[in-house]
N, CA, C and O atoms as a Tinker XYZ file with bonds, in Angstrom:
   344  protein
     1  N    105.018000   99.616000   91.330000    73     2
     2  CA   103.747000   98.936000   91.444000    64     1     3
     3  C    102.708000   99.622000   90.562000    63     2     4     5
     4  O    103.045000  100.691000   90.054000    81     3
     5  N    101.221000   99.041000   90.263000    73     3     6
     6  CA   100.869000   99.546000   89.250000    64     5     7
     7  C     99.728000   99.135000   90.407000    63     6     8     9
     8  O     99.914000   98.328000   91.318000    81     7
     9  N     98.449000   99.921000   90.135000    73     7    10
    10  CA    97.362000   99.444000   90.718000    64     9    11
    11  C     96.337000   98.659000   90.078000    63    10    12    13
    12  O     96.115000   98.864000   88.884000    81    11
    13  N     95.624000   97.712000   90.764000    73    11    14
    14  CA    94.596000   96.821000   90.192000    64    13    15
    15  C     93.979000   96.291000   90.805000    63    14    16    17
    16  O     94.794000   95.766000   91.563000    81    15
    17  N     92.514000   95.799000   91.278000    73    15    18
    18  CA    91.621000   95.426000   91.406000    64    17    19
    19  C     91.894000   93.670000   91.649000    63    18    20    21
    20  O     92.682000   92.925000   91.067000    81    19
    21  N     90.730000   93.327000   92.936000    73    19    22
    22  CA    90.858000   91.693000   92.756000    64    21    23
    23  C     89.845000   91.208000   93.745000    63    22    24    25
    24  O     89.639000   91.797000   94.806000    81    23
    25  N     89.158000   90.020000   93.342000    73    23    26
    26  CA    88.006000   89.576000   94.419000    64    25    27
    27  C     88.890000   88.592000   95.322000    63    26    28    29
    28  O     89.875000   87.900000   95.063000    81    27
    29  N     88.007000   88.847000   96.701000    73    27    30
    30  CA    88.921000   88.296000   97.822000    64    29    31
    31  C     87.826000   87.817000   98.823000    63    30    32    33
    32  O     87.204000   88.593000   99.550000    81    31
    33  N     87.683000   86.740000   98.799000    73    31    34
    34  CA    88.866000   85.547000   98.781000    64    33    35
    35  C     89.588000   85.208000   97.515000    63    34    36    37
    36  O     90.806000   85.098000   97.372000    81    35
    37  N     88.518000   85.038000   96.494000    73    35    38
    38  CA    88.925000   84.555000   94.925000    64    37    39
    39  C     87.349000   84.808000   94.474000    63    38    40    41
    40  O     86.327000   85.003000   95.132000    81    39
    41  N     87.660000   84.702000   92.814000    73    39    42
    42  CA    86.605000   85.567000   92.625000    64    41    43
    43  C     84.981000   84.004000   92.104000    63    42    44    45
    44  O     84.006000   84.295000   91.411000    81    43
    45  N     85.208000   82.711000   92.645000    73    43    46
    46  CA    84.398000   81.896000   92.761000    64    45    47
    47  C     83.708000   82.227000   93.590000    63    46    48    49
    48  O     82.529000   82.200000   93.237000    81    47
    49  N     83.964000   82.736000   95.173000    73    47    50
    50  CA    83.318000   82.371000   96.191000    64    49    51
    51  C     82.856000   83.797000   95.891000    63    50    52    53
    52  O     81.681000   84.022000   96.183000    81    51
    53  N     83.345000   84.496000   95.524000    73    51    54
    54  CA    82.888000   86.098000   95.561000    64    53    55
    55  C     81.605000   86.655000   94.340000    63    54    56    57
    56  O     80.719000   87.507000   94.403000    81    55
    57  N     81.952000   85.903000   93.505000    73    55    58
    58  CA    81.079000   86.221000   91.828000    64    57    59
    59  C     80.171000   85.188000   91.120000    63    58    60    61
    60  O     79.314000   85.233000   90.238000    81    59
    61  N     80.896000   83.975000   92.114000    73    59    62
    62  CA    80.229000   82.803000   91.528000    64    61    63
    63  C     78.307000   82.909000   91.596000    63    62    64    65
    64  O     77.482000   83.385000   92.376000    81    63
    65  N     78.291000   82.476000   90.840000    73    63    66
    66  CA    76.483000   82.513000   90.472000    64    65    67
    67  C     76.200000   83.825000   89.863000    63    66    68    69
    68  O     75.347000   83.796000   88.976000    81    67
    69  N     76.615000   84.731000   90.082000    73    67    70
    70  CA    76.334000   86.421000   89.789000    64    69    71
    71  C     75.654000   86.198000   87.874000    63    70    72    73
    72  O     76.303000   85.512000   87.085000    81    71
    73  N     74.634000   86.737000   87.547000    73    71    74
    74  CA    74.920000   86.968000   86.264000    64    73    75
    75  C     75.743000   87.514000   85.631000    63    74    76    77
    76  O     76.544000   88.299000   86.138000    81    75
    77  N     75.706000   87.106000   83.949000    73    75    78
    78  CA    77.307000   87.563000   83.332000    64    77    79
    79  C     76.937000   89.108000   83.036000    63    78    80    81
    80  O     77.735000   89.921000   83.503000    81    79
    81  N     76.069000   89.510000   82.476000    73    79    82
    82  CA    75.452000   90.778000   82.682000    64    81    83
    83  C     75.804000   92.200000   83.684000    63    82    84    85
    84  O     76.299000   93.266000   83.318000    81    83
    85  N     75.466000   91.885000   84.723000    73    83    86
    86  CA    76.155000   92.133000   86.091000    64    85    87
    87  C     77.954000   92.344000   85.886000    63    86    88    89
    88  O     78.784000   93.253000   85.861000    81    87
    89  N     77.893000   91.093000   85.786000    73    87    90
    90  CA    79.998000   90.891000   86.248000    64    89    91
    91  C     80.307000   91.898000   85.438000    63    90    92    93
    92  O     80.771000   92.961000   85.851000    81    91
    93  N     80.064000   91.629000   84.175000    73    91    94
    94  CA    80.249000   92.996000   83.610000    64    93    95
    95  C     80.400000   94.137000   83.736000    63    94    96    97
    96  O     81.464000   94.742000   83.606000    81    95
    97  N     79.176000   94.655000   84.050000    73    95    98
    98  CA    78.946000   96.065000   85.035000    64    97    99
    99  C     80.386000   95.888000   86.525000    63    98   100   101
   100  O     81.508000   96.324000   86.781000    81    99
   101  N     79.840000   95.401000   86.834000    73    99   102
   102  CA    81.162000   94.999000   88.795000    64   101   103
   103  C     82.370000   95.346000   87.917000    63   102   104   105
   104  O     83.195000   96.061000   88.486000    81   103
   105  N     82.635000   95.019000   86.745000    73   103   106
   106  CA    84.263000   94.691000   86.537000    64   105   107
   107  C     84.335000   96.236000   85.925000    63   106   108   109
   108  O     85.152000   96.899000   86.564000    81   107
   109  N     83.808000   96.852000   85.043000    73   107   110
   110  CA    83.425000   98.281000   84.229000    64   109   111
   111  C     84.146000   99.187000   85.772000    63   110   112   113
   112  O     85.256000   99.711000   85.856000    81   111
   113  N     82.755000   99.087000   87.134000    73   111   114
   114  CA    83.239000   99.917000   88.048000    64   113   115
   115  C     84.304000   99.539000   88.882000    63   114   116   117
   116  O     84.746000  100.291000   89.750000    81   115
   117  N     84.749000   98.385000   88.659000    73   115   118
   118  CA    86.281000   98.163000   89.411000    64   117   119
   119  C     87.073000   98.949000   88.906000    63   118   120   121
   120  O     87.608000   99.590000   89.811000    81   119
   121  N     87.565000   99.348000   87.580000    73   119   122
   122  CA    88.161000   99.763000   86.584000    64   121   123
   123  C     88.017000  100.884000   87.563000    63   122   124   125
   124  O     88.772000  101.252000   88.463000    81   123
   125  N     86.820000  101.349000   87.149000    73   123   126
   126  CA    86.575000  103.309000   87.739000    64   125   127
   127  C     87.182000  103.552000   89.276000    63   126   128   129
   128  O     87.595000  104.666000   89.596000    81   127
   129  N     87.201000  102.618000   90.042000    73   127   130
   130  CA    87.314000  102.592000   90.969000    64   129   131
   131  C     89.269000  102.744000   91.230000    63   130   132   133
   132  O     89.798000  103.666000   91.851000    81   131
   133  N     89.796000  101.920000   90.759000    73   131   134
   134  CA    90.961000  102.053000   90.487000    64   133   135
   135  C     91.586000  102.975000   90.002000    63   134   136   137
   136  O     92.638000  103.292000   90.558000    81   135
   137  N     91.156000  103.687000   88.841000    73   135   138
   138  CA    91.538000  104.863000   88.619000    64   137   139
   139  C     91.569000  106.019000   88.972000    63   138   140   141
   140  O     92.331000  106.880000   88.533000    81   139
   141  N     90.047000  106.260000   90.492000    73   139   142
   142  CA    90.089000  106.798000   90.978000    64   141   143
   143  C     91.071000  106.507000   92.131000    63   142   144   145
   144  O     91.833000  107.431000   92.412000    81   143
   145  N     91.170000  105.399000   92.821000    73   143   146
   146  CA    92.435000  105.035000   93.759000    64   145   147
   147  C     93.535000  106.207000   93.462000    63   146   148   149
   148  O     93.796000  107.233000   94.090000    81   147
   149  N     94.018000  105.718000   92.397000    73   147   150
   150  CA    95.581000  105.754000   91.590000    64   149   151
   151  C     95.508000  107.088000   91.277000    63   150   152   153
   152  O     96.563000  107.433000   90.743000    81   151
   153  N     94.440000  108.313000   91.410000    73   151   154
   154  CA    94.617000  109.716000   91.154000    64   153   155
   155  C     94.248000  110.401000   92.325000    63   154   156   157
   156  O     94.226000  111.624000   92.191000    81   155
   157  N     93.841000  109.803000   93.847000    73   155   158
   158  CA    94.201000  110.283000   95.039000    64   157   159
   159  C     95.023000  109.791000   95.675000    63   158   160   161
   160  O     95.140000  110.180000   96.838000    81   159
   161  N     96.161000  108.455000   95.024000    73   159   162
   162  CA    97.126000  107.903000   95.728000    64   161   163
   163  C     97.955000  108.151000   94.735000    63   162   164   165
   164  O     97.941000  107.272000   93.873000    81   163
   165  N     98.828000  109.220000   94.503000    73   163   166
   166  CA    99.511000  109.046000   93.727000    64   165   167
   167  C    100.587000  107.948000   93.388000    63   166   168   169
   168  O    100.796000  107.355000   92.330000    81   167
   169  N    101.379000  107.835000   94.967000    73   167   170
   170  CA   102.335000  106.293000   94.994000    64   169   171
   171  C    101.718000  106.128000   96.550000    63   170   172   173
   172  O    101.728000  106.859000   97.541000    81   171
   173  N    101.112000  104.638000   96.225000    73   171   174
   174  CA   100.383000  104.644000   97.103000    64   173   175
   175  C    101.496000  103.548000   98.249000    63   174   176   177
   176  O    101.493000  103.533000   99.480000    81   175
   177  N    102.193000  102.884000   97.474000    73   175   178
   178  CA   103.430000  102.608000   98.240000    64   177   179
   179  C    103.830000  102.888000   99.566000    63   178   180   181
   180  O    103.984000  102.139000  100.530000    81   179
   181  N    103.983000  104.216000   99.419000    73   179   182
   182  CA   104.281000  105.503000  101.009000    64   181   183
   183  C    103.185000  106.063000  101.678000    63   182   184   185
   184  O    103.229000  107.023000  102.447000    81   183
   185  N    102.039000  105.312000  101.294000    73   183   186
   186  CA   100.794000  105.519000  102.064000    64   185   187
   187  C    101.174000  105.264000  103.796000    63   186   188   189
   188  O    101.766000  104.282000  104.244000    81   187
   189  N    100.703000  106.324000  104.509000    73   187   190
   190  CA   101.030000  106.265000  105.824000    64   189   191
   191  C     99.375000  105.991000  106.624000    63   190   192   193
   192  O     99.449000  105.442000  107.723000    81   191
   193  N     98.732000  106.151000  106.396000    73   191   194
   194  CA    97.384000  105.878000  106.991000    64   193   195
   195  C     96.774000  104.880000  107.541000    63   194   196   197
   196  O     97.264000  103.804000  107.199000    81   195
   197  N     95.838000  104.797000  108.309000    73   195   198
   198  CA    95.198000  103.796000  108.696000    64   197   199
   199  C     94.619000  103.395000  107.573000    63   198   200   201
   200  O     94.527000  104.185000  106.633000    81   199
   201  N     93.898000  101.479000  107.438000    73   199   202
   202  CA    93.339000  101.572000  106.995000    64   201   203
   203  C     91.850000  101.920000  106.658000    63   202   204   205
   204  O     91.165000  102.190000  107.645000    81   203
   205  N     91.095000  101.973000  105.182000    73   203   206
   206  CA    90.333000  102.547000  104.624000    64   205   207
   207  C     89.595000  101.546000  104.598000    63   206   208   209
   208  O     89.794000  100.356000  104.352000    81   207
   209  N     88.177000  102.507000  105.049000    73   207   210
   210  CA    86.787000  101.610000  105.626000    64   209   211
   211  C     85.903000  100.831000  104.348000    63   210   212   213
   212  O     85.854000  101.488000  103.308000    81   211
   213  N     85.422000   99.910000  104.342000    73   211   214
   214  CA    84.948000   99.044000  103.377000    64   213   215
   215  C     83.618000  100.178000  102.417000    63   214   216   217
   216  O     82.883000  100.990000  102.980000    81   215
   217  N     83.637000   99.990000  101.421000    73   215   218
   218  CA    82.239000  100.832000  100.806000    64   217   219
   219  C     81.609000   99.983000  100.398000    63   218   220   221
   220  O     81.857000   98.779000  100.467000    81   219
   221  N     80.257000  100.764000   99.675000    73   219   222
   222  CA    79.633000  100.056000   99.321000    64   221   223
   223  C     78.799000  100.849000   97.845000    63   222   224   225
   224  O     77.949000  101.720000   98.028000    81   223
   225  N     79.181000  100.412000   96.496000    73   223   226
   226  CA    78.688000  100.540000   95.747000    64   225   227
   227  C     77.134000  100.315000   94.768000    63   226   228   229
   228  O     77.069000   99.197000   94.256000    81   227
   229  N     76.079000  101.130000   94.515000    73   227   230
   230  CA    75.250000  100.429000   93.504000    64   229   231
   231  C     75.311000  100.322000   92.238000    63   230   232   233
   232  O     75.459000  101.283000   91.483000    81   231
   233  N     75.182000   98.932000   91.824000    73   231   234
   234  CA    76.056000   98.660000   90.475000    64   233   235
   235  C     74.728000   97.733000   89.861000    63   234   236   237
   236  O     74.154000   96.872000   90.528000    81   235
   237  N     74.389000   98.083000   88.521000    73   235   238
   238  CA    73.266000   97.780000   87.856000    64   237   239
   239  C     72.016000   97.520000   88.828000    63   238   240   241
   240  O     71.232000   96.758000   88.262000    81   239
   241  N     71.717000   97.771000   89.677000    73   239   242
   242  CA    70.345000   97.504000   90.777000    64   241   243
   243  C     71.314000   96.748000   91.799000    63   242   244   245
   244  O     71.211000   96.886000   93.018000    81   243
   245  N     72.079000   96.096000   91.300000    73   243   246
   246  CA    72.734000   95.204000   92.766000    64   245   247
   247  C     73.880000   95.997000   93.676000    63   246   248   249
   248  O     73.979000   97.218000   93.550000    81   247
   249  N     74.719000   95.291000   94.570000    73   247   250
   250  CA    75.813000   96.092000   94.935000    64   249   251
   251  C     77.159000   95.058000   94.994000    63   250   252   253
   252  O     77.356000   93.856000   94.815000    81   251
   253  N     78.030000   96.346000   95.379000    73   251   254
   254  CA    79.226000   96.228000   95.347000    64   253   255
   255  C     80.026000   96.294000   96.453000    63   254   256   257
   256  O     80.321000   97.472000   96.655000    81   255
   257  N     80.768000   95.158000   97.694000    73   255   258
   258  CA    81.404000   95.675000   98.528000    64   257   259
   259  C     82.416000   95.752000   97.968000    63   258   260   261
   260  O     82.635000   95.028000   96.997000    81   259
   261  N     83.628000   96.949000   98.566000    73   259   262
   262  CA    84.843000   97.102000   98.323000    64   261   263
   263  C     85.565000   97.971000   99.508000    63   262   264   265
   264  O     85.133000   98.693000  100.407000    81   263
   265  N     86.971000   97.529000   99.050000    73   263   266
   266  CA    88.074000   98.450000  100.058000    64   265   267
   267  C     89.111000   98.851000   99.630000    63   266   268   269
   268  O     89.389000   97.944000   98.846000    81   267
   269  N     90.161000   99.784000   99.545000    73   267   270
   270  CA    90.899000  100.540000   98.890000    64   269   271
   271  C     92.365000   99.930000  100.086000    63   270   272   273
   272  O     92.370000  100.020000  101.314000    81   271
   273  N     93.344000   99.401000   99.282000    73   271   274
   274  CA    94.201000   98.832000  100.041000    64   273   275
   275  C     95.979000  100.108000   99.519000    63   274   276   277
   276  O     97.070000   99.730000   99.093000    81   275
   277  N     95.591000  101.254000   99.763000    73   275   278
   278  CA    96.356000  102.002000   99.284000    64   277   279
   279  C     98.184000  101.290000   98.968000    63   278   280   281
   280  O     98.678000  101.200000   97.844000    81   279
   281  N     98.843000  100.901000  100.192000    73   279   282
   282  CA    99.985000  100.080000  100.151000    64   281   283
   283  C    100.543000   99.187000   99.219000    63   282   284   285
   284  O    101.691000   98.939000   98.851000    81   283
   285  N     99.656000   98.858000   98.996000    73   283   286
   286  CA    99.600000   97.595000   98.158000    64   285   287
   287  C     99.210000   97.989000   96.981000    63   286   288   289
   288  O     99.757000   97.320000   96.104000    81   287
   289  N     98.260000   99.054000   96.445000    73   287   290
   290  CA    97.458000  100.047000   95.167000    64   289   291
   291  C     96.999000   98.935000   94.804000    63   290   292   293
   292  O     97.480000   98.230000   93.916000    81   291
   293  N     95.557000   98.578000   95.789000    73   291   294
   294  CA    95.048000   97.742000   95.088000    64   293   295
   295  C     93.833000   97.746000   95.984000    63   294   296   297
   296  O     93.819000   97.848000   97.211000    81   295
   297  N     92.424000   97.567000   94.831000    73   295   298
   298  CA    90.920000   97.541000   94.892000    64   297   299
   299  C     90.643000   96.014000   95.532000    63   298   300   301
   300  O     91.299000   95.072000   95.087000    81   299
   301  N     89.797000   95.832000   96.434000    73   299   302
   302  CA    89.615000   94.385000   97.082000    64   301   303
   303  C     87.969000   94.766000   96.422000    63   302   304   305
   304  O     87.356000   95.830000   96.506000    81   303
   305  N     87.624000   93.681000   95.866000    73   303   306
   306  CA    86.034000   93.297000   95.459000    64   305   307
   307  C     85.690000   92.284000   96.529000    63   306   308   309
   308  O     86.214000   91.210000   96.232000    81   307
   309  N     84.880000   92.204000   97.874000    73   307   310
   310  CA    84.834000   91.183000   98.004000    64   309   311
   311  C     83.363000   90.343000   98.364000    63   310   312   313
   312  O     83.114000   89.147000   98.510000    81   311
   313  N     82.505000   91.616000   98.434000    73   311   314
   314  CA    81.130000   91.009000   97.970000    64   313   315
   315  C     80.365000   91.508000   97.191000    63   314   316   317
   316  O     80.540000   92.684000   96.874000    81   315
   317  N     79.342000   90.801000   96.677000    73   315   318
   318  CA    78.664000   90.787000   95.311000    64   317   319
   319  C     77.605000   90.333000   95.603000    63   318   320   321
   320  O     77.527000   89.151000   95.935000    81   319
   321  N     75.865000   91.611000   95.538000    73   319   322
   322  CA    74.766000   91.221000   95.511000    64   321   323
   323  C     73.979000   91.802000   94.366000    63   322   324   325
   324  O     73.628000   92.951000   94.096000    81   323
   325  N     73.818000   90.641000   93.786000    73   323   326
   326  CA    72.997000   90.676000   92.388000    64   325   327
   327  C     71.565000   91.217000   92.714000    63   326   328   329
   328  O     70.848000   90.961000   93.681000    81   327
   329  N     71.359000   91.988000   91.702000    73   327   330
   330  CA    69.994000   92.936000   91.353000    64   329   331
   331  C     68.753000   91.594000   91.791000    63   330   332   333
   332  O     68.934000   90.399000   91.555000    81   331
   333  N     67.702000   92.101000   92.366000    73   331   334
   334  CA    66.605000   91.191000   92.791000    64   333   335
   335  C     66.456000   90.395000   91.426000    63   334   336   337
   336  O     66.628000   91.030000   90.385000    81   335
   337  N     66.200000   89.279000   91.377000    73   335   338
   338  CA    65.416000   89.024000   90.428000    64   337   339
   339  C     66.069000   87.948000   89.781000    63   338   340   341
   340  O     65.390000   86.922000   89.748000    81   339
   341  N     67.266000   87.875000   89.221000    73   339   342
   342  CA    68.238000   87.227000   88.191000    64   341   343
   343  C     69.315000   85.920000   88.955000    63   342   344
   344  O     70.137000   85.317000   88.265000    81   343
């Protein structure tokens, strides 16, 4: 398995309206986010743990929910609040 990132439900209901500006930025720290996953999970496969509590990122003025689905080595994006204004 390889790890990677994904908006959930899908990334309409999740990104839709967001500026492109923004998505940008969200998708930049998904990346970071993953890579950090994948270098405290080494195979995250044999992950034995409960799961891992939702965070919450600030990403260009707006935020970022997310959750780390170690088993699976994979980043859940699943809400998205755009910077005031845009």
């Amino acid at each position: 398995m390889t790890w990677t990132w994904e908006y959930l439900p899908d990334e309409e209901r999740v990104a839709g309206g967001c500026p492109a500006d923004f998505l940008v930025d969200v998708e930049q720290r998904a990346g970071e986010l993953v890579r950090a996953a994948e270098a405290v999970h080494l195979d995250g496969t044999t992950y034995q743990g409960g799961g891992e509590p939702m965070r919450y990122l600030d990403v260009a003025g707006g935020l970022l929910a997310y959750y780390v689905v170690p088993r699976l080595e994979l980043v859940v994006i699943c809400q998205l609040t755009p910077p005031p204004g845009s």
